[in-house]
C-alpha positions as CSV (number, residue, x, y, z in Angstrom):
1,X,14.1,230.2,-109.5
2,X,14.5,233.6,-108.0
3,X,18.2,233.9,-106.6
4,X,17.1,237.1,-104.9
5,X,15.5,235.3,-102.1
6,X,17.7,233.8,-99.6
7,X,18.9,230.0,-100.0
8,X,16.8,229.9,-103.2
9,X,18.6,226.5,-104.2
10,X,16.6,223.8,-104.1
11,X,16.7,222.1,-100.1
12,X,16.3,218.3,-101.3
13,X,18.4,217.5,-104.5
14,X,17.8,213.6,-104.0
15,X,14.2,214.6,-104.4
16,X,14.2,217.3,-106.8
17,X,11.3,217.9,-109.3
18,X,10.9,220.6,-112.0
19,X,7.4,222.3,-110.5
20,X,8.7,223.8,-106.9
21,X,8.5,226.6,-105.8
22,X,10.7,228.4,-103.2
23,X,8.8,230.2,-100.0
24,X,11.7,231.8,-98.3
25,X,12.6,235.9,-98.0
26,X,10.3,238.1,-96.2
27,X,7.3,237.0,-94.3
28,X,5.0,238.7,-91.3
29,X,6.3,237.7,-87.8
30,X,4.5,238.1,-84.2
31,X,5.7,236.8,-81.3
32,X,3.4,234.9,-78.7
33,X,5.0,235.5,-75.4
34,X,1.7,234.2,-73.5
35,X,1.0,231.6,-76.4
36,X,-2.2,232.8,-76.7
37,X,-2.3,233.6,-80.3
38,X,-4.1,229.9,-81.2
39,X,-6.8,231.2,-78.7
40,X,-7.4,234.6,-80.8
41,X,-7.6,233.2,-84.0
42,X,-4.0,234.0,-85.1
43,X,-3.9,230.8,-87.7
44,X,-7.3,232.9,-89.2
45,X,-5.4,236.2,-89.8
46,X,-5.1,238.0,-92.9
47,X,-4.1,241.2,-92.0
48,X,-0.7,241.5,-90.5
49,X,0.7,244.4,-89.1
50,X,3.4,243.1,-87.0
51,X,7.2,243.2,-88.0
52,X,9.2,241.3,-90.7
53,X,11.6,238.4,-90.6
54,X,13.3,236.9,-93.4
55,X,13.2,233.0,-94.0
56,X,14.7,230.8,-93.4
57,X,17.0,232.5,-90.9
58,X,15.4,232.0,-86.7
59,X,14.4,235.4,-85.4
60,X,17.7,235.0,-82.7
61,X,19.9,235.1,-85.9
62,X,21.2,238.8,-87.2
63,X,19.9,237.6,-90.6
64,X,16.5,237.1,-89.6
65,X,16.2,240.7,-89.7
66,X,14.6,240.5,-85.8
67,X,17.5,239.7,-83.9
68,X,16.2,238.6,-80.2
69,X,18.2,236.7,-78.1
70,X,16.1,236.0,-75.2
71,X,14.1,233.3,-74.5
72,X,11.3,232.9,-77.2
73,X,8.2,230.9,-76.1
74,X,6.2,231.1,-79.5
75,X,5.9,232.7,-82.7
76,X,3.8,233.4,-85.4
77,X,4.5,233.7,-89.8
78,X,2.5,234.7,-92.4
79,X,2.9,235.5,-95.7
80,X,1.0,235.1,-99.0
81,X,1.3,232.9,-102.2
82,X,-0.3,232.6,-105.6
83,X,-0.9,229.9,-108.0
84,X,-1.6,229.1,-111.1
85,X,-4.4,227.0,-112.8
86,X,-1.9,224.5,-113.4
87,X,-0.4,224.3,-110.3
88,X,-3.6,223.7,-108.5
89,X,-4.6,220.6,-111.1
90,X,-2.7,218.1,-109.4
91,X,-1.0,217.2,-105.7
92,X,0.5,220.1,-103.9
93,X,3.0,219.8,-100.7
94,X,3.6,222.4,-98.6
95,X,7.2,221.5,-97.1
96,X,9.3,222.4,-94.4
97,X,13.0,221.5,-94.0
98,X,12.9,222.1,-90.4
99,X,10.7,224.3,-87.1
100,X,12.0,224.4,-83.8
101,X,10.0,222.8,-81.9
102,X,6.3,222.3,-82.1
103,X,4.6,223.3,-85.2
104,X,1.2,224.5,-86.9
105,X,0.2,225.1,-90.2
106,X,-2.8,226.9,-91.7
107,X,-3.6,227.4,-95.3
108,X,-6.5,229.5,-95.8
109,X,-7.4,229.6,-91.9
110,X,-7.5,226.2,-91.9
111,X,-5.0,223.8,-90.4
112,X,-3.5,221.9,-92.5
113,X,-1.5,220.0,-89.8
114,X,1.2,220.3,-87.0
115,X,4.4,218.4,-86.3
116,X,6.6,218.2,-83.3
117,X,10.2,218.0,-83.4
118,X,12.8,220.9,-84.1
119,X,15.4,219.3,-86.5
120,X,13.4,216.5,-89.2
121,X,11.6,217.8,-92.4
122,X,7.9,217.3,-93.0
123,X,5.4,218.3,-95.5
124,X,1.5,218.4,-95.7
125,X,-0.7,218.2,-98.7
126,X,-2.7,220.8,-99.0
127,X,-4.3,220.0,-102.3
128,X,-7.7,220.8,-100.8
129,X,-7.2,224.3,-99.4
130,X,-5.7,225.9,-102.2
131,X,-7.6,228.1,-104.7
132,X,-6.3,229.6,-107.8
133,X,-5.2,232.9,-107.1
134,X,-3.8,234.1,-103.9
135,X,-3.7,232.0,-100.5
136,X,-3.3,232.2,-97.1
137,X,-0.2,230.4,-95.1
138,X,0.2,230.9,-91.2
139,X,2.8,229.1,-89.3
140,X,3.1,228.8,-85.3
141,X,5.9,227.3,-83.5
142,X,6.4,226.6,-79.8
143,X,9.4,226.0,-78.1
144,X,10.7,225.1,-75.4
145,X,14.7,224.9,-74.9
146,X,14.2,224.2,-70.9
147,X,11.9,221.6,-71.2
148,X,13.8,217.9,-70.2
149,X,11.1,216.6,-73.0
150,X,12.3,218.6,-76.1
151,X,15.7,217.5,-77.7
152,X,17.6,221.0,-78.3
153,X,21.4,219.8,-78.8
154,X,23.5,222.4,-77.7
155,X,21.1,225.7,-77.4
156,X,21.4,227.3,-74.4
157,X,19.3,226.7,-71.3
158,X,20.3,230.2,-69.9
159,X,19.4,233.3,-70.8
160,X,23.1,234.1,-71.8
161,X,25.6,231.2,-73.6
162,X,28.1,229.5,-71.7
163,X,30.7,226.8,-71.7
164,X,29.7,224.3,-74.7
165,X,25.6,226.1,-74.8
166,X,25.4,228.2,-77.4
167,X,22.6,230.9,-78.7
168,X,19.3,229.5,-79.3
169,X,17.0,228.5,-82.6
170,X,13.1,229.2,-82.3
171,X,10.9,228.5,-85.1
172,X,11.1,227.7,-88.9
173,X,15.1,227.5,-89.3
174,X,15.5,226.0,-93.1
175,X,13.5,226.1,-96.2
176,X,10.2,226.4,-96.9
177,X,8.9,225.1,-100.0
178,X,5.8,224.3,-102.1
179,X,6.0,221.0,-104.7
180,X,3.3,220.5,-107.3
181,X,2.8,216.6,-108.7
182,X,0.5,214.5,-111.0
183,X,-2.0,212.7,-108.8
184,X,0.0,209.4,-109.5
185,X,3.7,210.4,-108.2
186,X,6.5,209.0,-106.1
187,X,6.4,209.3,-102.5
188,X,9.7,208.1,-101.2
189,X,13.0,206.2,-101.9
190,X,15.4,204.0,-100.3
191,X,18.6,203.0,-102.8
192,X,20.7,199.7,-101.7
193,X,23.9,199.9,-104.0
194,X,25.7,196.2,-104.2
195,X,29.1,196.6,-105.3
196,X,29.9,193.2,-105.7
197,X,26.8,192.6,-108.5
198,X,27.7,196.9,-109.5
199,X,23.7,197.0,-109.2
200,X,21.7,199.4,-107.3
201,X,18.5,198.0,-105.9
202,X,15.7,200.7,-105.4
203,X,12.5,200.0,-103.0
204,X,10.3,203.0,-104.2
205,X,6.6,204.1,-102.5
206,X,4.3,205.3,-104.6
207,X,0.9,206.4,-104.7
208,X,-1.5,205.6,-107.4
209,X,-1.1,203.1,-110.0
210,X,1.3,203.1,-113.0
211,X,5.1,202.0,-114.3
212,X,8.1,203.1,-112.2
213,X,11.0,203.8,-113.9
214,X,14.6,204.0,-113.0
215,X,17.7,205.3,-115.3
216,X,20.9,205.4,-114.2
217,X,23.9,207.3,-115.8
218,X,27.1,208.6,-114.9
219,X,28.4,212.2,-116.1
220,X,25.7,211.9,-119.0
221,X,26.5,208.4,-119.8
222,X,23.7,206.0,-119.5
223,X,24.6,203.2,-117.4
224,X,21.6,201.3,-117.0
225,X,17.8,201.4,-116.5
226,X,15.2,198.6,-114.8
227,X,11.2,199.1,-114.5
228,X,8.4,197.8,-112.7
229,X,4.4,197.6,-112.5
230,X,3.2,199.3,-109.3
231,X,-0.8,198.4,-108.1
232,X,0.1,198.9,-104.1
233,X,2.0,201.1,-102.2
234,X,5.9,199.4,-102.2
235,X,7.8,199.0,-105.8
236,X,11.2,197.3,-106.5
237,X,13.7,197.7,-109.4
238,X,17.1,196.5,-109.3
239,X,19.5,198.3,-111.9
240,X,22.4,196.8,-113.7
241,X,25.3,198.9,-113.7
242,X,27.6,199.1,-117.0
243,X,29.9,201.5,-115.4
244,X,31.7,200.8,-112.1
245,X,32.4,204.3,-110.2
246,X,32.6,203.9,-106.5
247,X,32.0,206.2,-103.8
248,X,35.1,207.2,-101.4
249,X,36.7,208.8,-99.6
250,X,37.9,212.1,-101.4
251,X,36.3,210.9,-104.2
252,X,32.3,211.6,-104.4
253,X,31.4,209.8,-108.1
254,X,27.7,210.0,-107.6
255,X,25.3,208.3,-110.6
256,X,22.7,210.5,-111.3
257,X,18.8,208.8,-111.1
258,X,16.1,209.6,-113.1
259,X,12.8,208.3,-112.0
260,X,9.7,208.0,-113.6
261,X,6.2,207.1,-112.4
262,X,3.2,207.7,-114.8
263,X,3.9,211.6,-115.8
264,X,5.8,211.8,-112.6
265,X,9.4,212.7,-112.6
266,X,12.1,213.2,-110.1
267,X,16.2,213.8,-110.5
268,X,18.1,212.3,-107.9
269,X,21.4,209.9,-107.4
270,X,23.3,207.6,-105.3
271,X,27.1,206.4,-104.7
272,X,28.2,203.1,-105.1
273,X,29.2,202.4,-101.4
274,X,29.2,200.0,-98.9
275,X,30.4,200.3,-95.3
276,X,31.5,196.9,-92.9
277,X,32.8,195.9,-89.6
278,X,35.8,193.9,-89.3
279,X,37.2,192.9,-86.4
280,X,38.8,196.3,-85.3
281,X,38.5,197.7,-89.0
282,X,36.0,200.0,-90.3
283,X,35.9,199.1,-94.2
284,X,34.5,201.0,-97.0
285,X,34.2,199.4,-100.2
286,X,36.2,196.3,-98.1
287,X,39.4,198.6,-97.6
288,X,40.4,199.3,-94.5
289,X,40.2,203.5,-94.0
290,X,40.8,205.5,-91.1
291,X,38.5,208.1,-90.4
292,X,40.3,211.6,-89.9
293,X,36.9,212.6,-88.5
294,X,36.8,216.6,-87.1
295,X,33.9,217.8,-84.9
296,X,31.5,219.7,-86.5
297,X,28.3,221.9,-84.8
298,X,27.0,223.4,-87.4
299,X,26.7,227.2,-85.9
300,X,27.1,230.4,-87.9
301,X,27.8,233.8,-86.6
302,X,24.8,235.1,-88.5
303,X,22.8,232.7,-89.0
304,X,23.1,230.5,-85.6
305,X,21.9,227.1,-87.0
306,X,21.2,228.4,-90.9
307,X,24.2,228.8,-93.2
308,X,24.3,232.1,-94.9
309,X,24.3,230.5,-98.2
310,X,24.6,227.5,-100.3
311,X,28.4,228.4,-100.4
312,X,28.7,228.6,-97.0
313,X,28.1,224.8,-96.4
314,X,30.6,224.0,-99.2
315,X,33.2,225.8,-97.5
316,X,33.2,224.2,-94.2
317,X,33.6,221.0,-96.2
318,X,36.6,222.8,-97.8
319,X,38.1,224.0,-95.1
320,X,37.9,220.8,-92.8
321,X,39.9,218.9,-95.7
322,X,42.3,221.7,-96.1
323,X,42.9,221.1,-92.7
324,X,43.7,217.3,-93.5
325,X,40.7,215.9,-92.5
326,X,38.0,213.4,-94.4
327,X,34.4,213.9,-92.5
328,X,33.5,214.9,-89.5
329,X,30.8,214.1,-86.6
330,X,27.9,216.3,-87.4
331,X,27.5,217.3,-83.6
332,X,24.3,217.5,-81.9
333,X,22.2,219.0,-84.3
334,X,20.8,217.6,-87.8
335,X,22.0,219.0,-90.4
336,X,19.8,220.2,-93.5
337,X,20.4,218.3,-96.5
338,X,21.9,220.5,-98.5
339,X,24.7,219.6,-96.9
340,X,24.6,215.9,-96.6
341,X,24.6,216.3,-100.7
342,X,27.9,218.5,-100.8
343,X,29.5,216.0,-98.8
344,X,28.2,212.8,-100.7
345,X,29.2,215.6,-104.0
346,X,32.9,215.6,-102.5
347,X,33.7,212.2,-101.3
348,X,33.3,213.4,-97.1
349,X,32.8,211.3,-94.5
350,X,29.7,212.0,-91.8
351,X,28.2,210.6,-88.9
352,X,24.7,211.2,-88.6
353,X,23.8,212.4,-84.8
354,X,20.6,213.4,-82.8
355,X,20.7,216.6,-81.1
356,X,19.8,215.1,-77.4
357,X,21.7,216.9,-75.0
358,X,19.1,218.6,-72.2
359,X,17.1,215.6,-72.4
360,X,15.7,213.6,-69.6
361,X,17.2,210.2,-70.6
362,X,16.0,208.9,-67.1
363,X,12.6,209.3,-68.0
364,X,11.0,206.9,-70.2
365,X,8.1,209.0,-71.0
366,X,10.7,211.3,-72.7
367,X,10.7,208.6,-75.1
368,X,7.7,209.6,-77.0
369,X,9.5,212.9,-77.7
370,X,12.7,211.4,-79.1
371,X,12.3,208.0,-81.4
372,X,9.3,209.0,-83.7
373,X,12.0,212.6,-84.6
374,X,14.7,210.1,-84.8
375,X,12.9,208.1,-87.1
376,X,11.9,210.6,-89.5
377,X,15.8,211.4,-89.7
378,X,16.7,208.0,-90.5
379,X,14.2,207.9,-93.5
380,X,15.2,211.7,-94.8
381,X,19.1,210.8,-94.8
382,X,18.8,207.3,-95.6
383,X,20.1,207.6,-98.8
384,X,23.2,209.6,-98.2
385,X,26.4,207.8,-99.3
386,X,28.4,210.5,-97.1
387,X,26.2,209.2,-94.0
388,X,28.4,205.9,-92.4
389,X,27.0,206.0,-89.6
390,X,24.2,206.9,-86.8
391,X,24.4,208.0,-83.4
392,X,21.6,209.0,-81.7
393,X,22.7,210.2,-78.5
394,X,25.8,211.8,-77.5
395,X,27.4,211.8,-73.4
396,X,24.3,210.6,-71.8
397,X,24.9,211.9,-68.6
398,X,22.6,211.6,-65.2
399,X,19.8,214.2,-65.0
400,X,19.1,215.5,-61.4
401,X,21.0,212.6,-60.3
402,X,19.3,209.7,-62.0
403,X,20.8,207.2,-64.5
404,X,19.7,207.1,-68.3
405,X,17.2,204.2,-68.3
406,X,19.6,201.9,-70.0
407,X,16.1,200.3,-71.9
408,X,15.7,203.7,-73.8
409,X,19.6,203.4,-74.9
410,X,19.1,199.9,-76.1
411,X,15.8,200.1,-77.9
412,X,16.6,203.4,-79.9
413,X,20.0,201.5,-81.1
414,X,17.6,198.3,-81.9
415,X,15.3,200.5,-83.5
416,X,17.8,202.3,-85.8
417,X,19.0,198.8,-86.8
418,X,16.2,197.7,-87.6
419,X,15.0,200.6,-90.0
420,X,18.9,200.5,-91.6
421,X,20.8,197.1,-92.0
422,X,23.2,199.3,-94.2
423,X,25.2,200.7,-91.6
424,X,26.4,200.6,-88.0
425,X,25.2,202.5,-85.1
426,X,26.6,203.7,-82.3
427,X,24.0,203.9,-79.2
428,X,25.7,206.5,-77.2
429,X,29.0,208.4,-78.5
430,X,31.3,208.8,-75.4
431,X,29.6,207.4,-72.4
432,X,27.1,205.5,-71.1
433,X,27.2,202.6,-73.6
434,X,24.6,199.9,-73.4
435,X,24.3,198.1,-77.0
436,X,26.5,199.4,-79.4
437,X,28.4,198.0,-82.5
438,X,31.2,200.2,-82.0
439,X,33.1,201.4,-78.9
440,X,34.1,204.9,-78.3
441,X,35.3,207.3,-75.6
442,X,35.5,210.9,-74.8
443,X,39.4,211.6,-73.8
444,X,40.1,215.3,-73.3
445,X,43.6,214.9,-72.0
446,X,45.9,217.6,-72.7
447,X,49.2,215.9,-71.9
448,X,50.4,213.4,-75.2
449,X,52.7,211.3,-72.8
450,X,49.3,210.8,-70.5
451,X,47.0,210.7,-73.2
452,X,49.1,207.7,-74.9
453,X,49.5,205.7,-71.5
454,X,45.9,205.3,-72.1
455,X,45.2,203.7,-75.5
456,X,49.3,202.1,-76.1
457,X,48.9,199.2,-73.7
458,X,45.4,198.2,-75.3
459,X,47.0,198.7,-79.2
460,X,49.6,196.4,-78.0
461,X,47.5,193.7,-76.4
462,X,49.4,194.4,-72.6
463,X,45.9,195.9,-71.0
464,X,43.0,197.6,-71.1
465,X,42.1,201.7,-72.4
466,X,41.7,204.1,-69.8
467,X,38.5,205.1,-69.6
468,X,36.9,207.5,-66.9
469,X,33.4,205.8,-67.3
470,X,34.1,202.5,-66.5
471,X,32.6,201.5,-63.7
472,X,29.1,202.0,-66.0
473,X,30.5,200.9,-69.0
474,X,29.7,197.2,-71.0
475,X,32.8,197.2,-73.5
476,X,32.8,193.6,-75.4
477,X,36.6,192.3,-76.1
478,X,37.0,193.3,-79.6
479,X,34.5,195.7,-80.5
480,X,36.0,198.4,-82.8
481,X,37.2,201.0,-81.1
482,X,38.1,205.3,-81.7
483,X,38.1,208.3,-79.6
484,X,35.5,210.2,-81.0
485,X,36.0,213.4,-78.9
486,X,39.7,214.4,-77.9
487,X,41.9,217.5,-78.3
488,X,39.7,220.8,-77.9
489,X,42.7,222.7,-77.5
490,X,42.2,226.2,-76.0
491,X,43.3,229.0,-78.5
492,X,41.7,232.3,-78.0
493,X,41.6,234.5,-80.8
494,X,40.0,237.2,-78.4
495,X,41.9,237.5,-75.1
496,X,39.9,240.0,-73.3
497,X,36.7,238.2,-73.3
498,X,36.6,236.7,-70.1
499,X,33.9,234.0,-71.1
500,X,36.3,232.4,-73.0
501,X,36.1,228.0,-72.4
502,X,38.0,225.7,-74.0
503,X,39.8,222.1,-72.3
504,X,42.6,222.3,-70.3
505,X,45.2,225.3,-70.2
506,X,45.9,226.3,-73.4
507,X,49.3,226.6,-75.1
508,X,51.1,229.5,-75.2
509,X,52.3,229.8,-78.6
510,X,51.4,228.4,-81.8
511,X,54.0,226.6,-81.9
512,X,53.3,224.7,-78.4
513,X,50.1,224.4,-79.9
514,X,50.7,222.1,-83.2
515,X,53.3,220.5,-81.1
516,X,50.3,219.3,-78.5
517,X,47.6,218.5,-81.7
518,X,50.7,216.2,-83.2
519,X,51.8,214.1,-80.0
520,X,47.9,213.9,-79.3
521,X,47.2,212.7,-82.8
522,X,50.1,210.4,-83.4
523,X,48.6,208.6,-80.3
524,X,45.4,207.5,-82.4
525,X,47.1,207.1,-85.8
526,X,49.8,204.8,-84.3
527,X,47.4,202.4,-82.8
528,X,47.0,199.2,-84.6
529,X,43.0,198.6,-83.4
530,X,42.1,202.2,-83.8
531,X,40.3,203.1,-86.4
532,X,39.7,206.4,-86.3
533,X,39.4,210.2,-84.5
534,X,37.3,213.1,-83.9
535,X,39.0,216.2,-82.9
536,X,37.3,218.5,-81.3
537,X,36.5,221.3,-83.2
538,X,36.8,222.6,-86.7
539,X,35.3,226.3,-85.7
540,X,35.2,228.2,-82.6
541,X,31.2,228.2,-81.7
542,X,30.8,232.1,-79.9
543,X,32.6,231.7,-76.3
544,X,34.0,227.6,-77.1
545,X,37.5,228.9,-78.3
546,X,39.1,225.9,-79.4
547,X,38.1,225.7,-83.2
548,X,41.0,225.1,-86.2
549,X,39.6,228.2,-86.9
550,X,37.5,231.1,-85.6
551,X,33.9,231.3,-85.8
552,X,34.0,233.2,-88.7
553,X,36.1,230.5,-90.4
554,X,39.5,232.3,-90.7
555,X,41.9,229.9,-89.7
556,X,43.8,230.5,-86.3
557,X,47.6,229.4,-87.4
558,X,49.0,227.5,-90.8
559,X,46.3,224.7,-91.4
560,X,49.1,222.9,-93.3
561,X,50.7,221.8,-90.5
562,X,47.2,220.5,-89.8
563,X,47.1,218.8,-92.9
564,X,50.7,216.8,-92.5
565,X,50.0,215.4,-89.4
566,X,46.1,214.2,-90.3
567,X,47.7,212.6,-93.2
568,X,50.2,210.6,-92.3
569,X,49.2,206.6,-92.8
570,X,47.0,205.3,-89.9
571,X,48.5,201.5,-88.5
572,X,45.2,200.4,-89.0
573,X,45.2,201.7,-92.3
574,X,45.1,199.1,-96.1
C-alpha cells in the first residue's frame, strides 16, 4: 500500500481482503454552484482542467488543499485508475466510506449508481465498466445543509459558525476504495458472540455457491473453526471457542476471524461481549459497570469531520482515558470505522448516534430521508464490540413551532430493535422521549448543590428527578436511568474572541473549575440507580469552548485531576 497518499490504511478492517486498492490523494475538483454540471455532461468528462483537492479531506477543510468555507451547493471529482488483467477477471467494488449528501458515480461516462445520505458507506460494482488499462471515475455530490430533509448533525446552517454549529462537510469526506473478489465471495457478516456457551455464532451472505469457512484464533493461537454448505444467499456457522477472552472495558481482547468462501478470503474479528438491562444496571458481560462516558463530536481543526491520520483517531481514544474516562457518546455524526475498530482494539465504550439535528422531525415525509441512512449504519457497525448502544436522535426539539411526530420517534426505535436484538436503544437522547429502553436527560446546571437537589431525592427513593421536559415526557418507573449531557463548563483558552459559547458563566480559575467538574460528578457517581454520565466535551469544537482540552487536543489544566474524580467507584457499581 502506498503510505504517501493520505489515510492509506485500510477503512474497513472487519472486512479486509488482500486485493484493495486505495483511491485517496489528489483528484480533479469543480464546483457546481448552479448544479448544472449533470446537464453538461460533467459525469462524461475526461479532460479536467479545474483545480485539485486531495481525498479524503471535504473541500471546507485546510487539508483538502481548496479551503472554501461558504456554502457549497455541488461538486464535482475526477481522477483516473488503472488495472490489471487480473484485477478485472473477477468482482470489482468501487467503495466509498462516506459523501455528503447526495451522490453520483460514473465509471467510464457511465453511471454506475448514486446514493443519498452524507454519513453511511456504500459501494457499487462496477465489474462491467472496467477495461484493462486506464479508466474513468467521476463523482458528483449535492448538498444541502439548510434543507429540514437532509440529516447534517451539527454543520452550520449560517454562513459563519456559532453557538454548538460548527463548519460544514460537502462531498466525499472518507476513503475511497476499490476491492477486487472471485465471482463466488462473501457479501456481508453479522457475529453473535454467546459467552455463556464461549461460541460465536456467525450469519454470513454470500453470493455464489460454495463452503464457508470460519477460523477463530486468539494472538496466533487457534481457538476454533466451524463450516458450512452455502446454495442460497444466508449461511450459518457457529464456532466453539477453546479459549475464553472477554471483551471489556479497558480491556479490548479481540479473536481474529478468518473466513473462507470458495477462493474467497477475508480477515476480520470479534469480542466476546454481551451487553443487558437490569433493573437500573447496565451489565456487560453480567457485571454491573458504570459508564464514565465523555462527549465526543468528532471535529478536527484541519480536517473538520476527517482525522488527519490513522493516529489521530487513536489519540482522542488516548486522551479521553487519560482523562479518566471509558467511552464516550459519538455525537451527532457517524463516525468512520476506523475508529469504531481502535475503540473495540482498546477496550472503549461508544454509543452509536445519528447525526439528526436540523431535521424536520414534524414531518413525516422527512422520514424517507432518515430510516433507510440509519439502517445502512446499523448493518456497517453491527459488529462492533465497542458499540453498546444506538441512538438515533439526539434533543428533538419543535421545528417552526410544531411537535416531533411522536410516530417517527417510536418506529425508528422499533425499527432499530428489530434489525439488533443485541443491544438497547435509546429513541431520543435528552428529550422528547416516546419509546425508549433507557431514560436520559440533558442537565446543564452549573451549581453542584442545585444540580444534586435534582437526581438525590430520586437515588434515595423520596421523589422524582428534575427534569425541564416533563410536561412531554413518558418516563416508566424503573427504566434505567443517566444524564447523558451535563457539565460543558466554559473555559476559554482564547479570551479575546468574542464568539466564544460555552454553559453557564464559567469559572474563574482552574482551580474553581475542577472544583465545579468534582461536586458535578460526585452527583452522578453517588447515585445508587444511576448508571452512568456523559460530560460534555472532550475537545473544544472552533467557538464551543468548553472541551477537557482545546481543539487542537492540548489539554486545558492537569487531566489527572480529571482522572481521580472519573475513577472513583460508582454506587451502582459491582
Amino acid at each position: 500500500m502506498n503510505h504517501n497518499i493520505p489515510r492509506w490504511e485500510h477503512p474497513f478492517p472487519q472486512m479486509e481482503r488482500k486485493e484493495w486498492c486505495n483511491l485517496n490523494g489528489t483528484w480533479d475538483f469543480a464546483f457546481d454552484f448552479g448544479r448544472s454540471g449533470m446537464e453538461q455532461g460533467f459525469g462524461q468528462k475526461t479532460e479536467w482542467n479545474d483545480q485539485k483537492i486531495i481525498v479524503p479531506f471535504c473541500p471546507e477543510s485546510e487539508l483538502s488543499g481548496v479551503h472554501y468555507t461558504d456554502f457549497i451547493p455541488a461538486v464535482w471529482y475526477h481522477r483516473t485508475f488503472t488495472l490489471d488483467a487480473s484485477q478485472c477477471a473477477g468482482k470489482i467494488y468501487l467503495h466509498f466510506g462516506a459523501v455528503d449528501y447526495e451522490c453520483h458515480v460514473f465509471v467510464n461516462g457511465t453511471e454506475a449508481g448514486w446514493h443519498k445520505g452524507g454519513y453511511a458507506s456504500f459501494a457499487f460494482e462496477i465489474s462491467s465498466l472496467v477495461k484493462e488499462g486506464e479508466n474513468h471515475l467521476v463523482v458528483y455530490a449535492e448538498d444541502d445543509t439548510r434543507s429540514p430533509m437532509q440529516p447534517t448533525g451539527k454543520q452550520s446552517d449560517r454562513y459563519a459558525s456559532y453557538g454548538c454549529s460548527y463548519t460544514r462537510t460537502t462531498g466525499i469526506w472518507q476513503t475511497v476504495w476499490m476491492e477486487f473478489v472471485p465471482v463466488a465471495h462473501i457479501v456481508s457478516t453479522q457475529y453473535y458472540p454467546n459467552i455463556a456457551d464461549n461460541t460465536v455464532t456467525i450469519k454470513a451472505v454470500v453470493s455464489g455457491e460454495g463452503t464457508f469457512t470460519a477460523e477463530a484464533s486468539y494472538e496466533g493461537s487457534p481457538c476454533g473453526t466451524a463450516s458450512a454448505k452455502a446454495a442460497c444467499v444466508n449461511v450459518f456457522v457457529t464456532v466453539p471457542l477453546s479459549e475464553r477472552h472477554l471483551w471489556q472495558p479497558g480491556e479490548g481482547n479481540l479473536y481474529d476471524l478468518k473466513l473462507t468462501f470458495g477462493d474467497d478470503e477475508v480477515k476480520s474479528y470479534f469480542g466476546l461481549r454481551e451487553v443487558k438491562l437490569d433493573g437500573y444496571r447496565f451489565l456487560i458481560n453480567g457485571v454491573s459497570v458504570f459508564q464514565r462516558l465523555v462527549l465526543d463530536q468528532g471535529f478536527y481543526p484541519d480536517g473538520i469531520y476527517t482525522a488527519p491520520s490513522d493516529e489521530a483517531l487513536q489519540n482522542d481514544i488516548r486522551l479521553s482515558m487519560a482523562a479518566g474516562f471509558n467511552g464516550a457518546r459519538l455525537h451527532q455524526k457517524v463516525f468512520e470505522p476506523r475508529f469504531l475498530y481502535h475503540c473495540d482494539r482498546m477496550g472503549y465504550l461508544v454509543w452509536g448516534e445519528m447525526a439528526s439535528w436540523g431535521f424536520d422531525i414534524s414531518d413525516y415525509s422527512s422520514y424517507e430521508a432518515f430510516l433507510p441512512e440509519w439502517m445502512e449504519v446499523l448493518a456497517r457497525d453491527f459488529n462492533h464490540p465497542a458499540i453498546i448502544g444506538w441512538c438515533p436522535f439526539n434533543e428533538t426539539w419543535d421545528y417552526e413551532g410544531r411537535r416531533q411526530k411522536d410516530g417517527l420517534i417510536r418506529n425508528t426505535y422499533r425499527a432499530t430493535k428489530q434489525y439488533d436484538t443485541t443491544r438497547p436503544c435509546i429513541d431520543t437522547s435528552g428529550n422528547y422521549h416516546v419509546e425508549t429502553d433507557i431514560y436520559d436527560v440533558h442537565d446543564y446546571q452549573q451549581n453542584p448543590e442545585i444540580f444534586g437537589q435534582s437526581f438525590d431525592a430520586f437515588g434515595e427513593g423520596t421523589g422524582p428527578f428534575r427534569d425541564e421536559h416533563s410536561a412531554r415526557q413518558q418516563y416508566t418507573p424503573d427504566l434505567p436511568m443517566f444524564v447523558s449531557e451535563y457539565g460543558g463548563i466554559k473555559w476559554a483558552t482564547d479570551t479575546s474572541d468574542e464568539k466564544t459559547w460555552g454553559y453557564g458563566d464559567g469559572p474563574k480559575t482552574k482551580e474553581e473549575f475542577v472544583e465545579r467538574y468534582r461536586g458535578l460528578t460526585n452527583v452522578l457517581l453517588r447515585n445508587p440507580k444511576m448508571f452512568g454520565f456523559c460530560y460534555t466535551q472532550l475537545t473544544d469544537v472552533e467557538q464551543e469552548q468548553n472541551g477537557i482540552y482545546t481543539y487542537h487536543r492540548e489539554p486545558k489544566m492537569d487531566v489527572r485531576a480529571f482522572y481521580e474524580i472519573n475513577t472513583q467507584k460508582a454506587a451502582i457499581e459491582d
